[in-house]
N, C-alpha and C positions, 0 to 999 in steps of 0.2 A: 271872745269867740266871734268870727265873723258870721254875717248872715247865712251864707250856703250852709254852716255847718250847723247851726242854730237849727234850720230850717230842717236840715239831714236827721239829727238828733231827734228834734219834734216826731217825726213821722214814722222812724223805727222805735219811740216809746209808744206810741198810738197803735202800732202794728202790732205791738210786744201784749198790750193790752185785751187789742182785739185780739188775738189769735188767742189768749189763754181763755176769752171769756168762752169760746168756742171749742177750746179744746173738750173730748169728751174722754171719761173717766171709766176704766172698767176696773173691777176685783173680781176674780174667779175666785168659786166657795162653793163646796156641797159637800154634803153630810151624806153617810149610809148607816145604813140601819143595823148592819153586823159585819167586822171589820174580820172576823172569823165566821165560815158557814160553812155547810157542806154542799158537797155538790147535787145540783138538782135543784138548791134551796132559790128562793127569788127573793133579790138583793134590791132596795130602794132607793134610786140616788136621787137626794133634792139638791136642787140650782138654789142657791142661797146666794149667788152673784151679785152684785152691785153693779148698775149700768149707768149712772149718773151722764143726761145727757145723750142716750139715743135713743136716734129715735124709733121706738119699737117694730114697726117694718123693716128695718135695716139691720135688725140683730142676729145676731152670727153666733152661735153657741154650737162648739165640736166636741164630742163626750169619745175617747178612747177608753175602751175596757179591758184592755191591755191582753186580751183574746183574738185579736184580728178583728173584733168589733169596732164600727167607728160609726157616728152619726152626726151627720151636718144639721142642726136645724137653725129654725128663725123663731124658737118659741123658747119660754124657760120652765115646761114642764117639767115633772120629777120623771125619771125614767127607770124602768125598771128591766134588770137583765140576769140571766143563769147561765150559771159556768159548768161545762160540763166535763172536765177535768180537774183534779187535784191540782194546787201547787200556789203559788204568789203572785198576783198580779197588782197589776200599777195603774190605776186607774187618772186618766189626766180628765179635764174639764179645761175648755179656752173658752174666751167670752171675747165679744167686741163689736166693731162692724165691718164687716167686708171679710176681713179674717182676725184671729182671736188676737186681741192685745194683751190679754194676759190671761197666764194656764196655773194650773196649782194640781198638783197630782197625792194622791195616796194609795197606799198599797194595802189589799188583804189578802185573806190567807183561807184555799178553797182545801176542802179535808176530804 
């Protein structure tokens, strides 16, 4: 292998290295308290997220309650919400920074 390429090679495993140590890691995760309720009932959703990696000022957490509800925040409080019609919704969760890197959704079922 000649030099230029030796030297090529060098510098994108060095890049490959840095960039992974920096890469930052999300898992969206949260639990509710009754995956069947009635309506009126208040529903507890915990962020059990994995954020491996940012840094907490920068975090980005979108909770869809599949109601037309949506909330942006920068915190990983448990939140709590009531449905005021019957029927199934889909509840997502996104984690990340700036915008969510990854969502994980569940459904339940309002009586």
């Amino acid at each position: 292998m000649n030099f230029k390429k030796q030297i090529i090679l060098t510098t994108m495993i060095i890049t490959a290295i840095l960039c992974g140590c920096r890469k930052h890691h999300y898992k969206a995760c949260f639990t509710v308290n009754k995956t069947t309720a009635n309506v009126s009932d208040t529903l507890t959703f915990n962020n059990c997220s994995d954020y491996d990696g940012v840094d907490p000022s920068k975090l980005y957490i979108v909770w869809n309650f599949g109601d037309g509800t949506n909330l942006n925040l920068h915190s990983n409080e448990s939140q709590q919400h009531k449905y005021s019609t019957p029927g199934k919704y889909t509840i997502t969760l996104g984690v990340g920074d700036k915008n969510p890197g990854d969502q994980t959704s569940q459904v339940i079922t309002i009586q």
